[in-house]
N, C-alpha and C positions, 0 to 999 in steps of 0.2 A: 205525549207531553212535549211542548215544544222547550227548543234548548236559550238560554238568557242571551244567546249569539243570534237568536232569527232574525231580531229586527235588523239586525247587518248585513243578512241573510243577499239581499237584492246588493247592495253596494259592492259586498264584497264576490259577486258574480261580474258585477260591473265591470268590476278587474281584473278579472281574470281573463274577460272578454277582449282587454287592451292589451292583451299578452305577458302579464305581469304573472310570476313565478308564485306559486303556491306559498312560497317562502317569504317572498314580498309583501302578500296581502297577509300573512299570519303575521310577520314584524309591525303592519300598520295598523291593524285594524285587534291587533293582540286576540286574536281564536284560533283554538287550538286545530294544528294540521288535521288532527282525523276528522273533526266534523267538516275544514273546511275539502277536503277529501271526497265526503259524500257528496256534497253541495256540486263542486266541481265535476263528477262523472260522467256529465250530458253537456258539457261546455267542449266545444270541438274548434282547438285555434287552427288557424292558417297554418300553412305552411312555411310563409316566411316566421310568424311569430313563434315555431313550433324551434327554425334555426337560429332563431335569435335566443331564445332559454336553451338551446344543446351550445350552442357558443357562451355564453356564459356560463352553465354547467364545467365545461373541459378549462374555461380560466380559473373558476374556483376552486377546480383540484388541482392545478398546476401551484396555483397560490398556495394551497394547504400543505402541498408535499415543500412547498421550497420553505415555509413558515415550521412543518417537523422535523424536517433534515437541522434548521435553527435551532429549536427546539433540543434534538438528538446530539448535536455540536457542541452546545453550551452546557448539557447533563453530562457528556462527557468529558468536557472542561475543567468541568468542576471535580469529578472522580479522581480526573489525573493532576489535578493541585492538591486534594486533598493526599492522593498516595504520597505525593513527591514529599510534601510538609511532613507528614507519616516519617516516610525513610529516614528524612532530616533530624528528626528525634532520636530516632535508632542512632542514626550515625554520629550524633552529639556525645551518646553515652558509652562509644562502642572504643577502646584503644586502638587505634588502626597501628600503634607502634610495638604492640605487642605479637611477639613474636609466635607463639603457640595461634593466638585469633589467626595470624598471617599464615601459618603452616596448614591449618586445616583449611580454614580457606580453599588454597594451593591446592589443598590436597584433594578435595571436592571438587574442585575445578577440574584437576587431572584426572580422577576416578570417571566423570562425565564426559570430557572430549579427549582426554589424551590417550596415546598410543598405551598397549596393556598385552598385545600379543604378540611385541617385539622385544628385542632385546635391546633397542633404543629410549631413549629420554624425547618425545616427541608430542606435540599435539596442534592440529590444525584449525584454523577457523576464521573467517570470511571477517570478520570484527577486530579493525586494529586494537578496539580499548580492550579486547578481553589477552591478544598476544603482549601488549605492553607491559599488563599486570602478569602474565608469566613469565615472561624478562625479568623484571622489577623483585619477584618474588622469590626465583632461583638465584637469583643475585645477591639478595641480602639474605639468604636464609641457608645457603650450601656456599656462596662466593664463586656462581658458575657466570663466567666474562661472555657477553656477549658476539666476541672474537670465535670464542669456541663453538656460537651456533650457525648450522649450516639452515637455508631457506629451500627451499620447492613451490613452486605456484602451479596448480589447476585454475585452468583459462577455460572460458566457453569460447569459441571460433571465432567468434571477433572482436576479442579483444588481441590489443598488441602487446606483445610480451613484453617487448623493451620498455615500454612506459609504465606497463604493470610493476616491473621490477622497480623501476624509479621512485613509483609510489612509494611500495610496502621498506624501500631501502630508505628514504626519508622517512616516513610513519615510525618505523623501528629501531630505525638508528643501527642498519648494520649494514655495513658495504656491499655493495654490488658483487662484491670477489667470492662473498659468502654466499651467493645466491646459485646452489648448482645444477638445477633442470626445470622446466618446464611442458609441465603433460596439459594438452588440450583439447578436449569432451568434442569432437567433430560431430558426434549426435545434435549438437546446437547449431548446426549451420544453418540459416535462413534465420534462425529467430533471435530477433536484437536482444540485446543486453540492456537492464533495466538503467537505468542514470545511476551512476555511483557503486555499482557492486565491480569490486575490484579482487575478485575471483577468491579462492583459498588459497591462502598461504601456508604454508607446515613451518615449523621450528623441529628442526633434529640433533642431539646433542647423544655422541657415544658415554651416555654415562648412566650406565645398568643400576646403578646405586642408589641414586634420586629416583630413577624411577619405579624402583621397587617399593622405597620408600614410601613414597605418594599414594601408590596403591596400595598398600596393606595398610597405612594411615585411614585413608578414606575407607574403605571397607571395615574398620574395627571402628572408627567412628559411627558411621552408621548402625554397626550390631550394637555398639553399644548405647546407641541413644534409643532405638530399639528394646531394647533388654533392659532399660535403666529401671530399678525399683522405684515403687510406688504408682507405675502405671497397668 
């Protein structure tokens, strides 16, 4: 039985003939690829017309990926407007002035990056906003002066220490006098430093008290959100 495409049959050989893409005479002639498929199996193009359909083949996937990377940029645009708007609500209803939200907090924080195996008050981290807000939160929440914190920097090999320091002493707001060594990872020699990382900084402060505190804070906080009835 013949298919309601035959009478196309001859025409759309026609073009194939001209070099015209499988794709092209199904867009014009509207017949579906598999029959025109069959039709096409004894149609032998040239050479040149065979690199003329591979040269447009390799532009239309060139098109296609730069059209999903589009695509893949603009879905996650949108994810990350949405989170941010998210947060935004949270942070509407959240007392940032209250002092208990501000201590655990803190204390979360310290339970995660800060020092827990010394007898020091201490935590490091490559992110001036997250030292800021440990400044900011021993501050108003024990009255520990920023005078009383000493600094340390881990550098990779090329970076310059003295501009390092200048950074994190403007960033932080704490003198240069306070800042008293610097250790640098010589395993990184040869391999540059990405634009912007401006190495780890520590905050060290002799004060065993706060940081006990922090820790045993954060650790009953967590059992207890754990353990809390009705879950």
């Amino acid at each position: 039985m013949k298919s309601k495409w035959f009478k196309l049959k001859a025409t759309a050989i026609a073009l194939r003939k001209t070099g015209q893409s499988i794709r092209d005479v199904e867009s014009e002639l509207k017949i579906p690829r598999s029959t025109l498929s069959g039709w096409f199996k004894d149609v032998e193009l040239t050479k040149s017309q065979k690199k003329i359909l591979e040269q447009r083949h390799q532009k239309a996937l060139i098109k296609a990926r730069i059209e999903a990377v589009k695509w893949h940029n603009a879905q996650k645009a949108d994810r990350i407007s949405y989170a941010k708007n998210e947060a935004e609500k949270s942070l509407k209803i959240t007392d940032i002035k209250n002092k208990q939200i501000l201590e655990a907090s803190l204390a979360m924080l310290y339970l995660a990056e800060g020092f827990k195996k010394t007898d020091t008050l201490g935590i490091g981290n490559s992110d001036p906003l997250i030292l800021k807000f440990f400044i900011k939160a021993v501050k108003e929440l024990y009255g520990l002066e920023r005078s009383k914190i000493k600094c340390e920097l881990h550098l990779r090999a090329d970076q310059n220490p003295k501009e390092i320091q200048r950074f994190w002493s403007k960033e932080l707001d704490i003198p240069l006098i306070n800042f008293t060594s610097v250790s640098v990872d010589n395993r990184t020699k040869g391999r540059p430093t990405y634009k912007d990382y401006r190495g780890v900084c520590v905050l060290r402060c002799s004060n065993l008290a706060i940081q006990r505190k922090l820790v045993y804070f954060g650790i009953g906080f967590c059992q207890k959100t754990i353990e809390k009835e009705g879950d």
